[in-house]
C-alpha atoms as one frame of an Amber mdcrd trajectory, in Angstrom:
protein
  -0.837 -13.039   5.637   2.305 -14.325   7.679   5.870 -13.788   7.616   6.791
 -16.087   5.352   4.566 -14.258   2.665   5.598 -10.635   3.513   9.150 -11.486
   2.791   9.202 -11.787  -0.904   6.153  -8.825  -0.965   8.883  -6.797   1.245
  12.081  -7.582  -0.951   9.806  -6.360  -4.116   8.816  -3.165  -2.595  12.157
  -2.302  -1.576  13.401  -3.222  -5.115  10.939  -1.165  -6.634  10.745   1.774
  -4.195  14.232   1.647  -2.671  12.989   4.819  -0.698  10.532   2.761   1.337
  13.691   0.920   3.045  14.257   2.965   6.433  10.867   3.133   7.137   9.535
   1.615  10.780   7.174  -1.087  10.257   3.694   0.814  11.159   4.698   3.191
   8.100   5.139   0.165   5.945   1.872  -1.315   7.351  -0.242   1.170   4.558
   2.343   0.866   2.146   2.220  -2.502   2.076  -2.093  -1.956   2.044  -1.848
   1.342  -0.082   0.138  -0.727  -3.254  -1.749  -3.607  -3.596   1.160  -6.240
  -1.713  -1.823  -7.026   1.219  -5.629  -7.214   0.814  -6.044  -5.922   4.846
  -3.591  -4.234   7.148  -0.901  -6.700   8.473   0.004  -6.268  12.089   3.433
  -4.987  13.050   5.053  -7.407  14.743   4.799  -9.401  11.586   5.963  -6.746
   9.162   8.847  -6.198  11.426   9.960 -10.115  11.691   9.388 -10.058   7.821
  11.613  -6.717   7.017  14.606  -8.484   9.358  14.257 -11.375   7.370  14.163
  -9.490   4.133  16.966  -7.057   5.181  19.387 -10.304   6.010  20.549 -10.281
   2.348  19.852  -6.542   1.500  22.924  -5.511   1.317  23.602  -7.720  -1.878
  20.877  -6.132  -4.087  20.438  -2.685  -2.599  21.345  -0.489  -5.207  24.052
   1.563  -5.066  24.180   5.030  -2.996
């Protein structure tokens, strides 16, 4: 899987588990595995280039504090 696939998988977890959005990216790494989004274990450095790109329009559909 590459960044360009882990965005939209990263935007849907964080709109379904808004909980899940402060964590680092080797504690997203088994989410991502644990709910189905990946069929192996993504490295890292490409769930942290995805979550920056998925975070550059968060603050227009995080919900509300």
């Amino acid at each position: 899987m590459n960044v360009a696939e882990l965005v939209p998988a990263i935007r849907d977890l964080y709109s379904r588990h808004p909980e899940m959005h402060d964590l680092e990216p080797w504690e997203l790494q088994s989410a991502l595995f644990l709910l189905g989004y990946t069929d192996d274990l993504v490295g890292e450095a490409e769930i942290a280039a995805a979550v920056e790109m998925a975070r550059g329009d968060w603050p227009q559909w995080r919900p509300a504090a």
